[in-house]
Backbone and ligand atoms as CSV (ligand in chain L), in Angstrom:
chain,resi,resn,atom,element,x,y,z
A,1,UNK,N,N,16.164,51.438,-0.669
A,1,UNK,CA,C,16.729,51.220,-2.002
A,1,UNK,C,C,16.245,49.878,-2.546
A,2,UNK,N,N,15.859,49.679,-3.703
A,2,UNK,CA,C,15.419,48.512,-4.396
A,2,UNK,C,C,16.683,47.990,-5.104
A,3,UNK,N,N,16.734,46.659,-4.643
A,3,UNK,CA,C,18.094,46.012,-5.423
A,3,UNK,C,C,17.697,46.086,-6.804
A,4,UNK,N,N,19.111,45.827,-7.358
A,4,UNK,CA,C,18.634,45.332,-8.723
A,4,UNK,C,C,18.978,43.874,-8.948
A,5,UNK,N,N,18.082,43.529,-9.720
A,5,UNK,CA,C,17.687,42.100,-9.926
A,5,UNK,C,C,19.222,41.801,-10.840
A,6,UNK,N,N,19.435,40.667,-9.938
A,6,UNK,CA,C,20.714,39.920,-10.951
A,6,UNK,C,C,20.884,40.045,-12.053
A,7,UNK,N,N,20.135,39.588,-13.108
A,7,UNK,CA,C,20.289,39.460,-14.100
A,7,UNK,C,C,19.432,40.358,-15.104
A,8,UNK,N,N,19.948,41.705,-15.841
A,8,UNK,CA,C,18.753,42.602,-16.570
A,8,UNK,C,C,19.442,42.996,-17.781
A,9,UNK,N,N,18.746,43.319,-18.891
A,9,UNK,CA,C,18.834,43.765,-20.192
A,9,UNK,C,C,20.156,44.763,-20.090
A,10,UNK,N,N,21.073,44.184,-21.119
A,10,UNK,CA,C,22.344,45.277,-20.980
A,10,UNK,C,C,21.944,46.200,-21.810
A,11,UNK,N,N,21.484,47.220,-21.230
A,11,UNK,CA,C,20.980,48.726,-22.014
A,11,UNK,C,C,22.173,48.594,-23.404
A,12,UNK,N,N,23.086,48.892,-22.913
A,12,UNK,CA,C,24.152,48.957,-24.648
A,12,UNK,C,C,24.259,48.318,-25.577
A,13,UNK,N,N,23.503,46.989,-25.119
A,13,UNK,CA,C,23.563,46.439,-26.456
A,13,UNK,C,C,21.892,45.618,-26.226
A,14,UNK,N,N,21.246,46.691,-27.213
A,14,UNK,CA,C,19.389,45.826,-27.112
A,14,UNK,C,C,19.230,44.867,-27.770
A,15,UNK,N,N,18.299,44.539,-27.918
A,15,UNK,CA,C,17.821,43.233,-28.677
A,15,UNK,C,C,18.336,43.073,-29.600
A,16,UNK,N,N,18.507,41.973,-30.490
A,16,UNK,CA,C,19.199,41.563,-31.361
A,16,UNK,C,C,18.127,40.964,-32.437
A,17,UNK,N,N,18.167,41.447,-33.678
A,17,UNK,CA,C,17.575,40.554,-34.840
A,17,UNK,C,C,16.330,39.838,-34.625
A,18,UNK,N,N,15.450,40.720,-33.347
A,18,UNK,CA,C,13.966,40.158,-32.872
A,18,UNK,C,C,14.161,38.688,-32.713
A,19,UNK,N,N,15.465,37.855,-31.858
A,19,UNK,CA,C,14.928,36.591,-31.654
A,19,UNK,C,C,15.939,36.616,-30.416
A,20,UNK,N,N,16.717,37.427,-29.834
A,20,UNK,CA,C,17.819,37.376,-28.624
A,20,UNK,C,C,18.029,38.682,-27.881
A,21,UNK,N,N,18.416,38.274,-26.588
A,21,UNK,CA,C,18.695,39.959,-25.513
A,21,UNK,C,C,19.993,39.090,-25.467
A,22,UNK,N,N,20.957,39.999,-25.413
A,22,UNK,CA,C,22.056,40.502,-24.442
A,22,UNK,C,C,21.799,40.474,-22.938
A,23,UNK,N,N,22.560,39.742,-22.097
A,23,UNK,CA,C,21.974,40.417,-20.208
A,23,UNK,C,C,22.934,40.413,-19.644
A,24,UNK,N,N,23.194,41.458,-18.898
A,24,UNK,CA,C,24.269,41.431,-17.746
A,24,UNK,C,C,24.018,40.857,-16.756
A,25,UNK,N,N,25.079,40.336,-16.148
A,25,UNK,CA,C,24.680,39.628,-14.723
A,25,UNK,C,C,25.576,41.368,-13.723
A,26,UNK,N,N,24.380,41.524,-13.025
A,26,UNK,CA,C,25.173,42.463,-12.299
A,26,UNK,C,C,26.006,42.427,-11.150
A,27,UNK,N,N,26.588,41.290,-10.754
A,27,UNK,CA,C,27.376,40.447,-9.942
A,27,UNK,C,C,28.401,40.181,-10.142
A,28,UNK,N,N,28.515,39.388,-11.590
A,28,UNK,CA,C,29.817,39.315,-11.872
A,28,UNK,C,C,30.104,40.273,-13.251
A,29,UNK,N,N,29.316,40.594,-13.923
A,29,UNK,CA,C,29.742,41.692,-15.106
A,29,UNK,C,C,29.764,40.683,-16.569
A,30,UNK,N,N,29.318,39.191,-15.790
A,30,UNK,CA,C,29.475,38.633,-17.394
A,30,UNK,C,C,28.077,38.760,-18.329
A,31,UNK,N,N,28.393,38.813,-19.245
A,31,UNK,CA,C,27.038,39.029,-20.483
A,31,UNK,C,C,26.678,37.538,-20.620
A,32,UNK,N,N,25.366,37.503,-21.141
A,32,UNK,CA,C,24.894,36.198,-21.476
A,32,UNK,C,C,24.136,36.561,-22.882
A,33,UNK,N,N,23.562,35.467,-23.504
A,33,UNK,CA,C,22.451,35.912,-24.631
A,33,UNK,C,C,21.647,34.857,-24.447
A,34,UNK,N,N,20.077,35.525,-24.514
A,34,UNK,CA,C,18.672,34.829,-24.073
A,34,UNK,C,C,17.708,35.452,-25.144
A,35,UNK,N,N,17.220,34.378,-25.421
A,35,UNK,CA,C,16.056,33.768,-26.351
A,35,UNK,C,C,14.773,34.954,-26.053
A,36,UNK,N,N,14.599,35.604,-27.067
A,36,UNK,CA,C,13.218,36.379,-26.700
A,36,UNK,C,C,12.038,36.142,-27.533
A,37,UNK,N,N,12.291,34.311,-28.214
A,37,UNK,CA,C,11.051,34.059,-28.955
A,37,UNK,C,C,11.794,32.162,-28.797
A,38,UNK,N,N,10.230,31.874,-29.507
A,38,UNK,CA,C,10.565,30.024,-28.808
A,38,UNK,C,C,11.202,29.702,-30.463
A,39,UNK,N,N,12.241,28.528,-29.945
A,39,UNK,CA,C,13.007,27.837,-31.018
A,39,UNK,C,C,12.496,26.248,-30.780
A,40,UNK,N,N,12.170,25.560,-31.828
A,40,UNK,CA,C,11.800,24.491,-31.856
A,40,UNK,C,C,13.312,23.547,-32.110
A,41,UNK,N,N,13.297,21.987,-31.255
A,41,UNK,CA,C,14.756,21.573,-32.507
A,41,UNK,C,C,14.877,21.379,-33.220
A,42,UNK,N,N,16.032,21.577,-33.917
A,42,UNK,CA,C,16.087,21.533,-35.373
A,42,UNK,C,C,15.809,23.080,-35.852
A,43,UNK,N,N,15.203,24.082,-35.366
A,43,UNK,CA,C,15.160,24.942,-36.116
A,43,UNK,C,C,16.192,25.576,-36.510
A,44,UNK,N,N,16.779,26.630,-37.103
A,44,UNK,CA,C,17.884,27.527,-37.918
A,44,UNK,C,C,17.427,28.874,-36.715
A,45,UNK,N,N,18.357,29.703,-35.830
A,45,UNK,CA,C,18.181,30.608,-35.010
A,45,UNK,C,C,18.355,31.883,-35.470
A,46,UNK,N,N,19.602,31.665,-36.968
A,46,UNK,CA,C,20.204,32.656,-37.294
A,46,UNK,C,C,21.195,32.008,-38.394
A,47,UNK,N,N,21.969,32.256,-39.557
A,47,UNK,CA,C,22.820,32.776,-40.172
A,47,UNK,C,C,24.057,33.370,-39.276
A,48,UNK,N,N,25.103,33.206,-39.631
A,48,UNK,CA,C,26.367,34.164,-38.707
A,48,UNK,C,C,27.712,33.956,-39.850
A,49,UNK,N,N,28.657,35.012,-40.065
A,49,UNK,CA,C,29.796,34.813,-40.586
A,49,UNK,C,C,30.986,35.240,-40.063
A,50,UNK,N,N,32.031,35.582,-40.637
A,50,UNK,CA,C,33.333,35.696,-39.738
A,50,UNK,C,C,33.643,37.502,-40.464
A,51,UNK,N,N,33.323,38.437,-38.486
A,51,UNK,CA,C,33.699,39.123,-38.994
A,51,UNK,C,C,35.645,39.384,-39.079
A,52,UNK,N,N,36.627,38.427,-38.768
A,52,UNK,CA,C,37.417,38.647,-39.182
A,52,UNK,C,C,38.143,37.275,-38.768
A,53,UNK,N,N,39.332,36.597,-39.801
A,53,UNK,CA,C,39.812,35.765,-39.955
A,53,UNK,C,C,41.159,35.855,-39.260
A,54,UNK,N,N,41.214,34.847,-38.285
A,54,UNK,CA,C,42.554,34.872,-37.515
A,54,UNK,C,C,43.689,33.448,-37.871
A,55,UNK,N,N,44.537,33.129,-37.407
A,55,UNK,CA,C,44.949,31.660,-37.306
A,55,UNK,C,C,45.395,31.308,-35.841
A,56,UNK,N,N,45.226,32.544,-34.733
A,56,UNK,CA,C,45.363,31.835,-33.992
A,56,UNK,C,C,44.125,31.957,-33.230
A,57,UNK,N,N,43.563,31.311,-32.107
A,57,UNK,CA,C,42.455,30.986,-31.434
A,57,UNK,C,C,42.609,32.241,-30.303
A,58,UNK,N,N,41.492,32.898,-29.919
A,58,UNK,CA,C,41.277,33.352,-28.706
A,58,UNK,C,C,39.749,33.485,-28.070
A,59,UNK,N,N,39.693,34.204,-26.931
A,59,UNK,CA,C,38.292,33.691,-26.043
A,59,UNK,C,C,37.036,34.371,-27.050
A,60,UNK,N,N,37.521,34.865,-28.338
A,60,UNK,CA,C,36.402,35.462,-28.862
A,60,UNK,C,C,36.081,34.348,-29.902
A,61,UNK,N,N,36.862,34.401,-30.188
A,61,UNK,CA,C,37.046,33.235,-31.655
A,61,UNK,C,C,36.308,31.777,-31.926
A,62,UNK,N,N,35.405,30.898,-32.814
A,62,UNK,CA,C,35.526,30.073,-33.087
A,62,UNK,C,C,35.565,29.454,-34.571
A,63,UNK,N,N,36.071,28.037,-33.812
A,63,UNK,CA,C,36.805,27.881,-34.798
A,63,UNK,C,C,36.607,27.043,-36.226
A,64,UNK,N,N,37.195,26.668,-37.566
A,64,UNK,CA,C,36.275,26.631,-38.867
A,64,UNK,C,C,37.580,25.407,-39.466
A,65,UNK,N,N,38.460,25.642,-38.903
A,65,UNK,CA,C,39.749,24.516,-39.508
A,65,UNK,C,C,40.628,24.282,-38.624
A,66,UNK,N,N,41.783,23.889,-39.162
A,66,UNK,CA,C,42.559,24.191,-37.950
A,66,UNK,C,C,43.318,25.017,-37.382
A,67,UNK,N,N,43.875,26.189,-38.373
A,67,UNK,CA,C,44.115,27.190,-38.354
A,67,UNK,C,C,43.408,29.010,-38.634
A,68,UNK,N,N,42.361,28.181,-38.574
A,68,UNK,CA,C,41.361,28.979,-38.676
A,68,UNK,C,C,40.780,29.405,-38.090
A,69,UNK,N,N,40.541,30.804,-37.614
A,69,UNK,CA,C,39.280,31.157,-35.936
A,69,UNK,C,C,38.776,31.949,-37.074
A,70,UNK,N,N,37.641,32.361,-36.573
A,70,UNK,CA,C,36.371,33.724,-36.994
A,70,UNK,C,C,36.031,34.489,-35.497
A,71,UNK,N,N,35.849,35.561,-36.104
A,71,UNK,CA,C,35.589,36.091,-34.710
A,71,UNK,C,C,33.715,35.981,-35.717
A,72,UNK,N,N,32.687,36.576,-34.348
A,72,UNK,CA,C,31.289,36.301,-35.037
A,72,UNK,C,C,30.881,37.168,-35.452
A,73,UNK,N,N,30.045,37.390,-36.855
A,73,UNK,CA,C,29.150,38.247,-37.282
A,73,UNK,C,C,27.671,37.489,-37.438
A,74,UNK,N,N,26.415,37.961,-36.625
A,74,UNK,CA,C,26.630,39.620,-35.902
A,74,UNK,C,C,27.251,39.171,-34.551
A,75,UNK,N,N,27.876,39.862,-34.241
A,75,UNK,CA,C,29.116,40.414,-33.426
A,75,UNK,C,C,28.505,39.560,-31.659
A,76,UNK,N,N,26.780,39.660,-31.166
A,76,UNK,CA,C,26.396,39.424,-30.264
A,76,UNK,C,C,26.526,37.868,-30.025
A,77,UNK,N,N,26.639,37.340,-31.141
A,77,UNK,CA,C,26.729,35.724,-31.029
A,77,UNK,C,C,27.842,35.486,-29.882
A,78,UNK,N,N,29.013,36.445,-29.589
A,78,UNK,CA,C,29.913,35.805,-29.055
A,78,UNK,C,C,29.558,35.985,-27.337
A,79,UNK,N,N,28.394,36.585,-27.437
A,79,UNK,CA,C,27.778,36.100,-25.922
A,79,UNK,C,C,27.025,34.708,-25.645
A,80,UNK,N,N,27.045,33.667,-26.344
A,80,UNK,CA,C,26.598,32.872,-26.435
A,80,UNK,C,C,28.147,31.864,-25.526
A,81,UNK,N,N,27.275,31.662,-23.893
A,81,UNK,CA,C,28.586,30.983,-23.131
A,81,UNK,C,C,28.696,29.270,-23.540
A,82,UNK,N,N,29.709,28.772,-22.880
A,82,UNK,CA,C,29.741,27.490,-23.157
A,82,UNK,C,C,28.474,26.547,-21.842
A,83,UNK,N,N,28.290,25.546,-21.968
A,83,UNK,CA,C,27.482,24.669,-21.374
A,83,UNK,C,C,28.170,23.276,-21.471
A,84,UNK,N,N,28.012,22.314,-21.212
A,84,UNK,CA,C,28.224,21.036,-21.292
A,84,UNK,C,C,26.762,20.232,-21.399
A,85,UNK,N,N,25.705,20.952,-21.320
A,85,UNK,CA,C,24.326,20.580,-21.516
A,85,UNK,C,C,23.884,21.686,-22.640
A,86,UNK,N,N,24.519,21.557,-23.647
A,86,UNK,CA,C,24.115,22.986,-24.656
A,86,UNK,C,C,22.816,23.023,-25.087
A,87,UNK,N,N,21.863,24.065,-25.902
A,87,UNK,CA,C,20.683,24.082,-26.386
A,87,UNK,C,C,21.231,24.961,-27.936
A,88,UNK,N,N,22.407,24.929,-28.416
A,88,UNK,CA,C,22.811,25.297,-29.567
A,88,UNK,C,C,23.962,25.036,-30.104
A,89,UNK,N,N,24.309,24.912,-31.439
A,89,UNK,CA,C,25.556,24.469,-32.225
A,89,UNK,C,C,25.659,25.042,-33.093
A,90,UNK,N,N,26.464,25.496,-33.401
A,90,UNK,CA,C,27.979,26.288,-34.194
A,90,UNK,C,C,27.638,25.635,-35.476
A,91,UNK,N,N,27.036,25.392,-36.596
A,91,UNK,CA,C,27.504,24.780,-37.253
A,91,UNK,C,C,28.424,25.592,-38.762
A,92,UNK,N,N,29.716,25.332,-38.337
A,92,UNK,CA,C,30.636,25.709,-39.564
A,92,UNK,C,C,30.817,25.330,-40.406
A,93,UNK,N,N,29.761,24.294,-41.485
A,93,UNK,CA,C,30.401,24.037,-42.535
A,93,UNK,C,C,28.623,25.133,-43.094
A,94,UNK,N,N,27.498,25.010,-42.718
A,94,UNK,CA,C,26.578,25.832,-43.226
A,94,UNK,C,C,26.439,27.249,-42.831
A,95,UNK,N,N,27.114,27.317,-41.423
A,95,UNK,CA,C,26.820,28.569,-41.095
A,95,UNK,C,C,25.995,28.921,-40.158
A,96,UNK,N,N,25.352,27.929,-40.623
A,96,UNK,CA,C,23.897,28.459,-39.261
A,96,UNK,C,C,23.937,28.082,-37.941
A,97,UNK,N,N,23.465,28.592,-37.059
A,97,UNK,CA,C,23.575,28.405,-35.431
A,97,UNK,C,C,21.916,27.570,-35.477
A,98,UNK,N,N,22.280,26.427,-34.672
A,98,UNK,CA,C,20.968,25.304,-34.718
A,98,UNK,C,C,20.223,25.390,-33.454
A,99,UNK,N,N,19.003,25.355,-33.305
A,99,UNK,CA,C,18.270,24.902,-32.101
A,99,UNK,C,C,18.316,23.440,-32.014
A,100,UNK,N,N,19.403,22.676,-30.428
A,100,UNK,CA,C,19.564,21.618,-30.421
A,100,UNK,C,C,17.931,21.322,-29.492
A,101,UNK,N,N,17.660,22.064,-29.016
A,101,UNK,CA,C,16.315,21.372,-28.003
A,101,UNK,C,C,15.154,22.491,-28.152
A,102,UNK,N,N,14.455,22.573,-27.950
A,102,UNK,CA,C,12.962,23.431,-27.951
A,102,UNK,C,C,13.861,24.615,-27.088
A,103,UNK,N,N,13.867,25.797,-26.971
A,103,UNK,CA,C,14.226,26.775,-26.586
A,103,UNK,C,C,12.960,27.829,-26.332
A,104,UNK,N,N,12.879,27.893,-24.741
A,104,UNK,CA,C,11.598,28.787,-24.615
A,104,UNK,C,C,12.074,30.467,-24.614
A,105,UNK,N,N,11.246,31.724,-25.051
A,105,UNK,CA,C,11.514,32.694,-24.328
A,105,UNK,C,C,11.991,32.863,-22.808
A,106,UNK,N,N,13.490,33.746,-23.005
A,106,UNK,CA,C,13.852,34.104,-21.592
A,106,UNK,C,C,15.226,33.327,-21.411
A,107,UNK,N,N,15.382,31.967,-22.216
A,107,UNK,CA,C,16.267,31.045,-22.066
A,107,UNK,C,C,17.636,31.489,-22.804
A,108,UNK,N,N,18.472,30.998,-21.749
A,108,UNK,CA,C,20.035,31.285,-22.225
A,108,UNK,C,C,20.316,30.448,-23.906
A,109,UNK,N,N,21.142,31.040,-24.339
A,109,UNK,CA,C,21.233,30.221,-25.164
A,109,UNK,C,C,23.387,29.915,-24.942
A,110,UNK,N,N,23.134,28.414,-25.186
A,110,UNK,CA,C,24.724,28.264,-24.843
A,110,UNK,C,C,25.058,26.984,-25.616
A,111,UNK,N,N,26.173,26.891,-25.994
A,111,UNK,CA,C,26.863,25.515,-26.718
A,111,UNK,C,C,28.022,25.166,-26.352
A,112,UNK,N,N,28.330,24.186,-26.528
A,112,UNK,CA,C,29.508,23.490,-26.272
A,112,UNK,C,C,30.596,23.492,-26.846
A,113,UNK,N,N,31.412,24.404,-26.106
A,113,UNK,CA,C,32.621,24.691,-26.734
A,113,UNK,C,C,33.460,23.879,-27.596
A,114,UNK,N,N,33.786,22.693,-26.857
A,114,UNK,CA,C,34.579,21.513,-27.436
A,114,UNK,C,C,33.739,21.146,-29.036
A,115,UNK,N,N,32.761,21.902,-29.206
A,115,UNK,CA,C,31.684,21.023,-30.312
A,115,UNK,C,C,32.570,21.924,-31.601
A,116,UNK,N,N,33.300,23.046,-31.493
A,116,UNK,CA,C,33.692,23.868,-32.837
A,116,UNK,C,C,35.221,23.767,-32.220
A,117,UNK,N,N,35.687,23.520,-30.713
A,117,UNK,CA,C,37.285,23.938,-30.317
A,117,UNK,C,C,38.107,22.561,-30.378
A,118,UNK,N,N,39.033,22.661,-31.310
A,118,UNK,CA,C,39.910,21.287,-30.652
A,118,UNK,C,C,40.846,21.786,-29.807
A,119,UNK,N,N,42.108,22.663,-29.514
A,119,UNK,CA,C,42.340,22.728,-28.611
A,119,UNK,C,C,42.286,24.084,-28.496
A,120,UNK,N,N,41.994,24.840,-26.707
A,120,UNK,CA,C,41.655,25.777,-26.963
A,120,UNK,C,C,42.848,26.538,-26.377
A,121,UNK,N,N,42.958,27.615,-26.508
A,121,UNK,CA,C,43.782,28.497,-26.433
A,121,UNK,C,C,43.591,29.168,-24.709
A,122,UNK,N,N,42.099,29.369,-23.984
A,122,UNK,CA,C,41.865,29.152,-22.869
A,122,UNK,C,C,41.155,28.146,-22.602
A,123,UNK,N,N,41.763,27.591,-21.947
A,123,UNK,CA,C,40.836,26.337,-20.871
A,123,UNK,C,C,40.651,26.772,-19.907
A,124,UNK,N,N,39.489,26.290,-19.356
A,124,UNK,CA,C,39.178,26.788,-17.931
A,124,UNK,C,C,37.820,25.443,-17.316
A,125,UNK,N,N,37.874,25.457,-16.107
A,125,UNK,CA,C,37.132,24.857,-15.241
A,125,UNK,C,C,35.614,25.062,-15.308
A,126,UNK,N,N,34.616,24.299,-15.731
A,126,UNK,CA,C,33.201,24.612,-16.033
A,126,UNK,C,C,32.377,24.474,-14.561
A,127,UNK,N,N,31.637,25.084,-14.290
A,127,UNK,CA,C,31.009,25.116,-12.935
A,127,UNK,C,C,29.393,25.511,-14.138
A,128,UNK,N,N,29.102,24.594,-15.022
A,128,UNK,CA,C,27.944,24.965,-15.949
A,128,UNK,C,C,26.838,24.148,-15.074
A,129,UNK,N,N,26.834,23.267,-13.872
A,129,UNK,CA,C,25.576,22.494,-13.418
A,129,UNK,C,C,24.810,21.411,-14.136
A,130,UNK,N,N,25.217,21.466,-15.352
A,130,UNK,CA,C,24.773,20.515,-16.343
A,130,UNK,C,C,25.353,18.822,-15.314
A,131,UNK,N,N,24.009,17.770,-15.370
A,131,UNK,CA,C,24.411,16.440,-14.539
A,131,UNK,C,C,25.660,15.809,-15.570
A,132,UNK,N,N,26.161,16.605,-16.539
A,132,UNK,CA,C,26.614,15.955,-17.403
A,132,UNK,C,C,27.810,16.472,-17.655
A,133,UNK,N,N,28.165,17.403,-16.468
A,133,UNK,CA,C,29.219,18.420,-16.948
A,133,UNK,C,C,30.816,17.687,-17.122
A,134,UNK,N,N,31.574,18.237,-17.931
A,134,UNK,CA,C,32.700,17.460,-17.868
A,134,UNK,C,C,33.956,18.258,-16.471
A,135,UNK,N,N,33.814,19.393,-16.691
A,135,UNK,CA,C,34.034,19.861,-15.224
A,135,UNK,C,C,35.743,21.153,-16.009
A,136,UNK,N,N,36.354,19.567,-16.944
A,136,UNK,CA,C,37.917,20.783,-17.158
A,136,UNK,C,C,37.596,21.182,-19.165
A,137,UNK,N,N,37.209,22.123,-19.343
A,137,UNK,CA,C,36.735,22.379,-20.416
A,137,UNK,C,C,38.237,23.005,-21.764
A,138,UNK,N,N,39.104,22.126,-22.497
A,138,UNK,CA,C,39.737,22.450,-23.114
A,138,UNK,C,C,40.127,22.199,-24.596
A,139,UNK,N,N,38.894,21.892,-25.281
A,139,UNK,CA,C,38.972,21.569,-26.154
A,139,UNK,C,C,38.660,19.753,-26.431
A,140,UNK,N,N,38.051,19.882,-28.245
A,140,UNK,CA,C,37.554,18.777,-28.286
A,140,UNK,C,C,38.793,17.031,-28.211
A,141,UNK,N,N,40.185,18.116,-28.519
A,141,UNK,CA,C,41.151,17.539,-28.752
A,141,UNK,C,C,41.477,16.543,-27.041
A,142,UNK,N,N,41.193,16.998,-25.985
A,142,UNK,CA,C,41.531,16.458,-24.731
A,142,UNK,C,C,40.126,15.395,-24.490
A,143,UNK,N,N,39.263,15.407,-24.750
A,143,UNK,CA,C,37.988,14.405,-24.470
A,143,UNK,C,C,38.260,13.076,-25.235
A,144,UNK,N,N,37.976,12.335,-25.022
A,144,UNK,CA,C,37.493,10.863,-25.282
A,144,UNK,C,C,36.366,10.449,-26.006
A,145,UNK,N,N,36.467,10.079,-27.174
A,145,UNK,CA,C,35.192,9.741,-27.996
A,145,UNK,C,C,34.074,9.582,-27.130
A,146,UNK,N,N,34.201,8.707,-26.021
A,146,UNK,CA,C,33.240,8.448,-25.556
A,146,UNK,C,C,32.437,9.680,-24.519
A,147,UNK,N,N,33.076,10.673,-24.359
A,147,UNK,CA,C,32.593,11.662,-23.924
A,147,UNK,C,C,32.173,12.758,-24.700
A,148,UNK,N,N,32.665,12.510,-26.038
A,148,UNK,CA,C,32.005,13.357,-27.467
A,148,UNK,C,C,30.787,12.665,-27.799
A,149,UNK,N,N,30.589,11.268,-27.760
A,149,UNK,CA,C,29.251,11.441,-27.924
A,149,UNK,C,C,28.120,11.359,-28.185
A,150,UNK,N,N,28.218,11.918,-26.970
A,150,UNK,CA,C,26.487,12.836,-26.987
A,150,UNK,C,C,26.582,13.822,-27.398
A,151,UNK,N,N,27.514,14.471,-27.965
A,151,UNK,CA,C,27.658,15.897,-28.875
A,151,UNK,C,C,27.350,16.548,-30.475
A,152,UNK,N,N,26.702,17.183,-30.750
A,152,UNK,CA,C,26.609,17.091,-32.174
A,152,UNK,C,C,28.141,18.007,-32.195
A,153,UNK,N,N,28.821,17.795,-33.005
A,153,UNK,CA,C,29.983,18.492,-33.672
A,153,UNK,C,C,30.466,19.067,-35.005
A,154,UNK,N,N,31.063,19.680,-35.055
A,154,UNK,CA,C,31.462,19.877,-36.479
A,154,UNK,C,C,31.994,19.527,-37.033
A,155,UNK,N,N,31.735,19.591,-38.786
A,155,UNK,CA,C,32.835,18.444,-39.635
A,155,UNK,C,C,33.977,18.634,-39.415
A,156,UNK,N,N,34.451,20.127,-38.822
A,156,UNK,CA,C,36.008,19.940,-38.760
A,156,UNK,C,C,36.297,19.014,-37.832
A,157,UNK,N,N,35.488,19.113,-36.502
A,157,UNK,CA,C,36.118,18.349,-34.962
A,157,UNK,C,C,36.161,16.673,-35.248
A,158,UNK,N,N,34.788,16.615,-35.988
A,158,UNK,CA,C,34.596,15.007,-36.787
A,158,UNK,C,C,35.920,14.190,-36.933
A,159,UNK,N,N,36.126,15.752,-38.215
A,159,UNK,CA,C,37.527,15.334,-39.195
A,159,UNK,C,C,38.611,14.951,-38.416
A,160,UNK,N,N,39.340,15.767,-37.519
A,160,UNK,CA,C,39.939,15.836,-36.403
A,160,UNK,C,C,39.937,14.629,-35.341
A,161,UNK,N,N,38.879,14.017,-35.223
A,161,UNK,CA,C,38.453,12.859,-34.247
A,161,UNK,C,C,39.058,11.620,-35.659
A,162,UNK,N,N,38.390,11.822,-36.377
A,162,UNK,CA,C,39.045,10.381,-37.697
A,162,UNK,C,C,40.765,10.334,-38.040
A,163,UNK,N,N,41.023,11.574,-37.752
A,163,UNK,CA,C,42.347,11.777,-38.328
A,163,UNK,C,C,43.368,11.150,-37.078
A,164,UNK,N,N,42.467,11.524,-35.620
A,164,UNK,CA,C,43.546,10.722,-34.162
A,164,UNK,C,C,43.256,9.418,-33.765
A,165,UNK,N,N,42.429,8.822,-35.073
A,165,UNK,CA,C,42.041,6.997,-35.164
A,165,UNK,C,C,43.441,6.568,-35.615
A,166,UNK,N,N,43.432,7.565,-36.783
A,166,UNK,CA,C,44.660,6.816,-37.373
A,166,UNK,C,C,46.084,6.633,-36.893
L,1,ZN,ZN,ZN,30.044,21.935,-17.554
């Protein structure tokens, strides 16, 4: 019998918008989304909007105010896991999802949760390998300026960071 390789194209959901795969890890069952063309930084990856407006936060959701979640349109974005060494950002006041670093074909694409979450609704323990990892991942609201950053963020989390000066 030939194993199957860890990580392969989730047949149900194919390529995406000629620039991303979907992949299952067949180990643990989690989905990922990987780059199937190169992103320079700074480039624009995609456009995305909210296919539906919540006020409270969940593991699908991010977030645009403070009472505000979106779940993602198109819908595959929300395979995009968290990192603490991200290669993409959320950005909610334009919309567009950013290439933070050169992104080759094949490459995960992942961002930093805390960069769109102030507090999150699940927290959980990051085992992301990043030398930079913060380790208890719960939002931007529990970190320390000084551990934000190196983060690009959003105007809301910004806003949010100026507003707990005062
Ligand atoms: Zn981490």
């Amino acid at each position: 019998m030939i194993p199957l390789p860890l990580v392969t194209p989730d047949d149900k959901r194919p390529a995406n918008a000629g620039f991303a795969q979907v992949m299952l890890n067949n180990l643990t069952g989690q989905r990922s989304l990987h780059a199937t063309r190169f992103f320079d930084a700074g480039d624009i990856i995609c456009t995305f909007g909210a296919g539906s407006v919540q006020t409270e936060a969940s593991y699908l959701t991010v977030q645009t105010d403070i009472d505000r979640h979106i779940t993602l349109q198109p819908e595959f974005l929300q395979y995009i896991n968290h990192s603490c060494g991200p290669n993409v950002f959320f950005n909610t006041t334009s919309f567009e999802l950013e290439a933070l670093k050169a992104i080759q074909p094949g490459d995960e694409l992942m961002f930093f949760y805390p960069s769109t979450e102030w507090n999150m609704a699940q927290p959980f323990e990051c085992y992301c390998g990043s030398s930079q990892c913060l380790q208890q991942i719960r939002g931007a609201a529990h970190l320390t300026d000084d551990e934000l950053r190196p983060y690009k963020l959003t105007d809301f989390i910004r806003h949010q960071l100026q507003k707990r000066k005062q």
